[in-house]
C-alpha positions as CSV (number, residue, x, y, z in Angstrom):
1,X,102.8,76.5,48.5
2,X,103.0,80.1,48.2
3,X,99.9,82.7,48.5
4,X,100.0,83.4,44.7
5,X,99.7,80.2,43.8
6,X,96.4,79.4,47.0
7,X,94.9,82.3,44.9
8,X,95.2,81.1,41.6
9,X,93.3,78.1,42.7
10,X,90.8,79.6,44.8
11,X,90.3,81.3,42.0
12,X,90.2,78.7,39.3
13,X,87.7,76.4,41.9
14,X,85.3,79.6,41.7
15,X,85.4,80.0,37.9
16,X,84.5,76.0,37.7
17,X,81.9,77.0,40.2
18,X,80.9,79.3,38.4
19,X,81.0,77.9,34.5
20,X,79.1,75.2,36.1
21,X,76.1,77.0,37.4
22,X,75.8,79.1,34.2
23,X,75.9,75.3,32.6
24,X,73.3,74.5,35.0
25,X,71.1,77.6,34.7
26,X,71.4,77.3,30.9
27,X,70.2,73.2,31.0
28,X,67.4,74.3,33.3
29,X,66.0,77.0,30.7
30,X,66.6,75.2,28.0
31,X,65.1,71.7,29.5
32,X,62.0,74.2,30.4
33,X,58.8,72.9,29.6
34,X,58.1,77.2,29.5
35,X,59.5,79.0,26.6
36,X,62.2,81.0,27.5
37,X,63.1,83.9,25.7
38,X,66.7,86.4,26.5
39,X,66.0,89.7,25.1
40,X,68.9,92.5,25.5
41,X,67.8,95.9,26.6
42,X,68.9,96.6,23.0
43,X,66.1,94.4,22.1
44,X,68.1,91.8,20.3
45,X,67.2,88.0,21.0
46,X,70.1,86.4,23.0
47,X,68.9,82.8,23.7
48,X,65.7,80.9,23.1
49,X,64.9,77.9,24.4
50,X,63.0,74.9,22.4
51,X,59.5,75.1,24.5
52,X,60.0,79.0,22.9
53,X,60.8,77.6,19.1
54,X,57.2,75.7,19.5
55,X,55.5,78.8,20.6
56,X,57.1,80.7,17.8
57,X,56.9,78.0,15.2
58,X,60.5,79.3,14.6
59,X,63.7,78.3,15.1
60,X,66.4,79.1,17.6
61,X,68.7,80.1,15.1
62,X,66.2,82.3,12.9
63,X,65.6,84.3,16.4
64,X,68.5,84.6,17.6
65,X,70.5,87.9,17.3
66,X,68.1,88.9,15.5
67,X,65.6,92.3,16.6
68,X,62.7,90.7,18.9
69,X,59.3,91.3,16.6
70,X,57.3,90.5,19.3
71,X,56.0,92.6,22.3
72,X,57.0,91.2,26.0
73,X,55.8,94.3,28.0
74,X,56.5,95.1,31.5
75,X,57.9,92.6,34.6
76,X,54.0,91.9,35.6
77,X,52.4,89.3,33.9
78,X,50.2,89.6,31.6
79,X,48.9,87.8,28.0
80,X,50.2,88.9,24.8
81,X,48.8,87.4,21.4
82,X,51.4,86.4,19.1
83,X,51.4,86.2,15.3
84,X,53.0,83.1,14.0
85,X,54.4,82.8,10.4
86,X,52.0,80.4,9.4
87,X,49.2,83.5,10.3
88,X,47.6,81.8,12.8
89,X,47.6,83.4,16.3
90,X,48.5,82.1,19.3
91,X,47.4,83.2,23.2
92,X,50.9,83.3,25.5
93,X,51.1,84.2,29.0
94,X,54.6,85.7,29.4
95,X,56.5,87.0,32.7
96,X,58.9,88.9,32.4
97,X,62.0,90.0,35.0
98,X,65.7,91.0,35.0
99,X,68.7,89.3,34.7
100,X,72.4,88.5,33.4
101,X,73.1,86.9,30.5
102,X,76.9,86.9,29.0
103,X,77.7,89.5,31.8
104,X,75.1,91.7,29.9
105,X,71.9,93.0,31.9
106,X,68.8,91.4,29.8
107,X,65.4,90.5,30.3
108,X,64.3,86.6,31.0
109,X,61.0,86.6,29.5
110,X,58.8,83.1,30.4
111,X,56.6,82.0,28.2
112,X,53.0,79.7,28.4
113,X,51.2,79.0,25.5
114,X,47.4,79.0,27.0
115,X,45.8,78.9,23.2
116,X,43.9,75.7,23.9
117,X,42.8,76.8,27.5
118,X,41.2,80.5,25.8
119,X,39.6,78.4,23.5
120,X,38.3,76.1,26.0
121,X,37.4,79.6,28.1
122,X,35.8,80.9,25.2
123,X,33.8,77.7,24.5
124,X,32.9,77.6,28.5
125,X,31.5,81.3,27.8
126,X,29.4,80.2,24.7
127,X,28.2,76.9,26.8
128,X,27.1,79.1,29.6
129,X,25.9,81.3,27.4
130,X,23.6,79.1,25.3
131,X,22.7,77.5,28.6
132,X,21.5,80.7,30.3
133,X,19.7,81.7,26.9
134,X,18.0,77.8,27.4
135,X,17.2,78.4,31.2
136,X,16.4,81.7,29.8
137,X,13.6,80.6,27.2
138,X,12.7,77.4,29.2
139,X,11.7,79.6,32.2
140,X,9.6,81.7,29.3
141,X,8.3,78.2,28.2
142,X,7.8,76.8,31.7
143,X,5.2,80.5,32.3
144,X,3.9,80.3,29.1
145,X,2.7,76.3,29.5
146,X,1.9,77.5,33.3
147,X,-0.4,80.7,32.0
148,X,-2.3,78.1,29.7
149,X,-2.8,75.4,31.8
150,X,-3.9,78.8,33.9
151,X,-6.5,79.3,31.3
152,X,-7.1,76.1,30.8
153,X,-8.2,75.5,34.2
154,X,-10.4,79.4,33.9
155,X,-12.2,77.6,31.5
156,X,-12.4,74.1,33.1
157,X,-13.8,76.3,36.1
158,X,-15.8,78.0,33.5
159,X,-17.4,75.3,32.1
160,X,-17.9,73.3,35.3
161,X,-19.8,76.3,36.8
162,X,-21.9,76.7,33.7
163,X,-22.8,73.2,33.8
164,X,-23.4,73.2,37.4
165,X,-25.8,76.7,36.6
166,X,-27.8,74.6,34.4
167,X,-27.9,71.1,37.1
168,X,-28.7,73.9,39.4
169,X,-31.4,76.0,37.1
170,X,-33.1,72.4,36.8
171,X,-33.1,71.8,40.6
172,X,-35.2,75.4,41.1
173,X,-37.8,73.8,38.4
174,X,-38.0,70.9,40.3
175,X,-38.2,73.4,43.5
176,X,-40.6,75.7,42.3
177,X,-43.3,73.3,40.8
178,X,-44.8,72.0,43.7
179,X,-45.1,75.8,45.4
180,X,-46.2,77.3,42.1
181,X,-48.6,74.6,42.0
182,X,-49.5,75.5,45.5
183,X,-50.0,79.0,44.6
184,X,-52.4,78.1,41.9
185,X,-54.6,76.1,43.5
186,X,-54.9,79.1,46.2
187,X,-55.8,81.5,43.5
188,X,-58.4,79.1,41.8
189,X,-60.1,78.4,45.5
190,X,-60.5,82.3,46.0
191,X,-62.1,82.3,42.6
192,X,-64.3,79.8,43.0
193,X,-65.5,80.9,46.5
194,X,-66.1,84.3,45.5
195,X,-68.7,82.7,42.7
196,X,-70.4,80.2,45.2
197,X,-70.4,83.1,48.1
198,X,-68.0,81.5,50.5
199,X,-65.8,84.4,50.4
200,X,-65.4,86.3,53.5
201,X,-62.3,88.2,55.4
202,X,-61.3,85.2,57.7
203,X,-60.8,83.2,54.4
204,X,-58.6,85.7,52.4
205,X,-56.3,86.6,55.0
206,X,-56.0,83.2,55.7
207,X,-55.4,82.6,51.6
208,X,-52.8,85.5,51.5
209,X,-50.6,84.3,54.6
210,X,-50.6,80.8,52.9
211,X,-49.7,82.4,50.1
212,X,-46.9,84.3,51.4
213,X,-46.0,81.6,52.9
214,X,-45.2,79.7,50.2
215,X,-43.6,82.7,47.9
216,X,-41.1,83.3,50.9
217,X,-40.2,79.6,50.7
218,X,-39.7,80.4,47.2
219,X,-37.7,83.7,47.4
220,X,-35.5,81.6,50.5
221,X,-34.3,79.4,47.4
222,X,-33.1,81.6,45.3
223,X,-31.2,83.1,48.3
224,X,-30.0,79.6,49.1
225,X,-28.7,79.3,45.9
226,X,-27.4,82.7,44.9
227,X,-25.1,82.1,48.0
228,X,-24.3,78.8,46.9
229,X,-22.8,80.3,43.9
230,X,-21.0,83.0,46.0
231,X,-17.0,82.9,45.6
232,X,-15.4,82.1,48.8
233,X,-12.3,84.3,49.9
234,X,-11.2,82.6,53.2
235,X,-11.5,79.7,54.3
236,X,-13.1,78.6,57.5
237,X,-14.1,76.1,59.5
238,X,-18.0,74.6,59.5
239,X,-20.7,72.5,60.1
240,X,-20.4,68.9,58.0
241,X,-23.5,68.2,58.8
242,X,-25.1,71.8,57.8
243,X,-23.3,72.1,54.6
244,X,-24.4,67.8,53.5
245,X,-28.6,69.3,54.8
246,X,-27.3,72.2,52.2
247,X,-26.0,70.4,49.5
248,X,-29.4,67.8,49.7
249,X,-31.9,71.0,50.0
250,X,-31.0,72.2,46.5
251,X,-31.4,68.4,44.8
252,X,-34.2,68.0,47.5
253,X,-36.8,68.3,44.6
254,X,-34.6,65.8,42.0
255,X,-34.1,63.1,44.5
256,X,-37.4,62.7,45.5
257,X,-38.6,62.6,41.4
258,X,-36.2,60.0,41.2
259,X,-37.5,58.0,44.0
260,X,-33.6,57.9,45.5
261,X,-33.2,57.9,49.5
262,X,-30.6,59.5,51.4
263,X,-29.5,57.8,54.7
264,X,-26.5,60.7,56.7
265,X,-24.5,59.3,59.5
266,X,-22.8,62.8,60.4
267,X,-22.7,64.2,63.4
268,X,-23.8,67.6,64.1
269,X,-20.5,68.7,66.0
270,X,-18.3,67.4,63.2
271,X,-16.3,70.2,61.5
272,X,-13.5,70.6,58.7
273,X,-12.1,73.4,57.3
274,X,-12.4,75.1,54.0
275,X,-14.9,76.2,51.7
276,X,-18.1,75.0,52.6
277,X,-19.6,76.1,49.2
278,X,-16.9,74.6,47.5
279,X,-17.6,71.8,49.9
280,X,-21.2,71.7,48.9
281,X,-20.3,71.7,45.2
282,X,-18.2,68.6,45.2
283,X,-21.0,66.8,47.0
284,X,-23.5,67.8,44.7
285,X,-21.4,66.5,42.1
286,X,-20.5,63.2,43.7
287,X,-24.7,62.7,44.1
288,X,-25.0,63.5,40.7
289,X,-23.4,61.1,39.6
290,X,-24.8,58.9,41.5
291,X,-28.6,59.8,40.6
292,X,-27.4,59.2,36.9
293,X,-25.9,56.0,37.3
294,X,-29.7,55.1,38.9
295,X,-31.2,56.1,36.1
296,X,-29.0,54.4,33.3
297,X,-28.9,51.3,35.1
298,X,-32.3,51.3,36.2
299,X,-31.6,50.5,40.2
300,X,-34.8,49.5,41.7
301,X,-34.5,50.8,45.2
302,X,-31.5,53.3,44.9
303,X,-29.8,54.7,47.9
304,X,-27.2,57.2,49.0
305,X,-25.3,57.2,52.2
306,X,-23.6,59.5,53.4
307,X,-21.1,58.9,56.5
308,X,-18.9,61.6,58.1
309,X,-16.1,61.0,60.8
310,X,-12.6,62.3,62.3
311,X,-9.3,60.1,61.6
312,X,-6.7,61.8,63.4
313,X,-6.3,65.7,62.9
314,X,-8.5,65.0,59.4
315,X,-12.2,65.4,58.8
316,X,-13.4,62.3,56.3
317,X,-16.5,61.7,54.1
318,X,-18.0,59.2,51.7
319,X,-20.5,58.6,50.1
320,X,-21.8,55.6,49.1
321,X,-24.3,54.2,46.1
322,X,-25.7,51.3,45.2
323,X,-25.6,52.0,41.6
324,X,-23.5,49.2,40.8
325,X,-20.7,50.6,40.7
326,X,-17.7,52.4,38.5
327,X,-16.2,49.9,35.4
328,X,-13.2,48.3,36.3
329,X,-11.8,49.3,32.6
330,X,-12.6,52.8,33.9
331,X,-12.3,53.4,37.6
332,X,-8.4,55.0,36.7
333,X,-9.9,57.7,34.4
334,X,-13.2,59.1,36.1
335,X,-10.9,62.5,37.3
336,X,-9.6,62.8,33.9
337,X,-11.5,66.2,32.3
338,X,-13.9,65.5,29.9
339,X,-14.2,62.1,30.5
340,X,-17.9,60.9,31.4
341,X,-19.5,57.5,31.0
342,X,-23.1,58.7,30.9
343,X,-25.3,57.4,28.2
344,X,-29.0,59.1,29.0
345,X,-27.5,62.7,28.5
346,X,-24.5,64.7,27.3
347,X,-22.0,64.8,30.5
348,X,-19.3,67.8,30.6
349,X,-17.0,65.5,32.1
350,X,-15.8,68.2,34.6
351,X,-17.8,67.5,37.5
352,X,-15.6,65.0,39.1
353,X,-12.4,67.0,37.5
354,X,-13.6,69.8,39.4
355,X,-14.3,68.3,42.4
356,X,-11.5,66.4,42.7
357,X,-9.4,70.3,42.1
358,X,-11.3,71.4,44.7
359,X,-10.6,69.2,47.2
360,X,-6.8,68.7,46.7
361,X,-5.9,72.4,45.6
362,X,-8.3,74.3,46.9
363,X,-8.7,72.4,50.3
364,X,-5.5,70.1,51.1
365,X,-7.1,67.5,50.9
366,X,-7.5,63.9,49.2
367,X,-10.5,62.8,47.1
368,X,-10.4,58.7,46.0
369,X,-13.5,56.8,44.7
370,X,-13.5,52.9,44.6
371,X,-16.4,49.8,44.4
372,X,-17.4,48.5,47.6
373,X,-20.2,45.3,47.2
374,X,-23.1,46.7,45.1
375,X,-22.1,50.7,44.0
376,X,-18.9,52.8,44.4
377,X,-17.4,54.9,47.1
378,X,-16.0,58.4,47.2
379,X,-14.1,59.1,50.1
380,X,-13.1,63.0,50.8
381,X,-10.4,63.2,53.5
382,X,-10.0,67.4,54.6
């Protein structure tokens, strides 16, 4: 076999090789799940694939050597939107680079149609959208319920304070009578000595230092109470024991009318920490209660103790009646505001609200009531 004719089919195996590669190229772009659009530099359409025909909603044929109407840009990619015949619009993602095609230089342009995942991008947008605009006006909703249940409370407070003013108005009658009685009597003595001529110096100054006596007695209440009433910045630690001999010093006068005894188990060495006025208040309440409940129910020997004691790294108190204690149909609700069970007068229904506030906000603490044989039992744990 000569040279020539080694050639010829060298030559021949190449262009096989060769017509089977463009055959293969041309199957792989036109199997493409991409559309593929050939584009001449003389911006005729040279092939089109039928992943392309979907995108265009057109034919191969109406393409096809035909002027391209649509804009591919540069080699970077990039998204184009496409007008369709039908006038809808369609979102592509085309890439663009050089080749061949027919021994002609061209431009292989690749083609995704990302329509559906814009419009799920856009509807992603709105979503988060809407939901920052919810987060947005819940957060406004969640200040908005938080300021009123702000001023709710200021007024709870409000009202719980008022009422206590008025318990505690009552307690400085009861306080005052017997000095003010005291008082009197003094005045009518020095009266009627002076008209029977028993008067004499010894006897005055002895009338004006009882007297004095008994009016600084008087002017230590109102301090008592006036710092009772004082607004606690800090809290601190104190005296159980001090701020219970407190607490039963302004009632002192109420108890004693109402014939109810007071047994205290607290030692003097027993702290917590807190607010003792706030303290003091809660007690108050809890004994006021109590002194009610004697009186509706009509306890014949009524009695109060209260018991103090440390359980671990906690102060705990409770105080115990004998009133008979708390309905069973009941005993859930008595922390509710505005609920009250008393019958004798109009209760605010705060007191044990407030106290129970106190103790758990104000103080970390727990405050739990519960019947024991014969009356009910509050128990504060600080």
């Amino acid at each position: 076999m000569s040279d020539i004719t080694k050639l010829k089919k060298q030559l021949e195996q190449r262009n096989n090789d060769l017509r089977n590669c463009e055959e293969c190229f041309h199957n792989i772009i036109s199997r493409s799940a991409d559309g593929i659009v050939i584009v001449g530099h003389d911006e005729i359409v040279r092939f089109v694939n039928a992943a392309a025909e979907k995108i265009f909603c057109r034919s191969a044929e109406e393409m096809q050597g035909k002027p391209a109407d649509f804009f591919l840009g540069s080699d970077t990619k990039q998204e184009i939107a496409l007008c369709l015949p039908n006038n809808d619009t369609r979102v592509v993602e085309t890439c663009v680079v050089e080749t061949e095609w027919e021994g002609e230089s061209a431009r292989l342009a690749s083609l995704r149609d990302i329509t559906d995942r814009k419009r799920v991008e856009e509807q992603l947008r709105e979503k988060t959208a809407q939901l920052e605009e919810l987060n947005r006006t819940l957060a406004e909703k969640v200040r908005e319920e938080v300021d009123k249940n702000r001023e709710k409370d200021h007024l709870l407070i409000l009202q719980s304070r008022q009422a206590a003013m008025g318990e505690m108005i009552g307690n400085i009658a009861h306080q005052w009578r017997q000095p003010l009685t005291a008082i009197s009597l003094l005045i009518q003595d020095l009266g009627e000595c002076y008209v029977y001529g028993d008067f004499s110096k010894e006897y005055l100054d002895t009338t004006i230092s009882n007297a004095l006596h008994v009016i600084q007695h008087m002017s230590q209440t109102i301090d008592d109470f006036r710092n009772f009433f004082k607004r606690e910045k800090e809290k601190q630690a104190f005296s159980v024991r001090q701020v219970v001999d407190r607490s039963l010093s302004f009632i002192e006068s109420s108890l004693r009318f109402n014939t109810i005894a007071v047994e205290i188990d607290v030692d003097d060495d027993l702290l917590a920490f807190g607010y003792p006025n706030e303290f003091s208040q809660v007690l108050i309440n809890i004994i006021g209660n109590a002194k009610e409940a004697f009186r509706e129910r009509g306890t014949s020997e009524p009695l109060i103790r209260i018991q103090g004691c440390r359980d671990g790294k906690r102060t705990v108190v409770s105080i115990t009646d004998n009133a008979g204690g708390i309905p069973e149909d009941v005993v859930d609700r008595i922390f509710e505001p505005y609920f009250t069970t008393r019958k004798l007068e109009n209760g605010t229904g705060l007191g044990l609200y407030m106290s129970k506030n106190i103790i758990e906000k104000n103080m970390d603490g727990t405050l739990t009531a519960s019947n024991v044989p014969g009356g009910a039992c509050f128990r504060i744990t600080i």
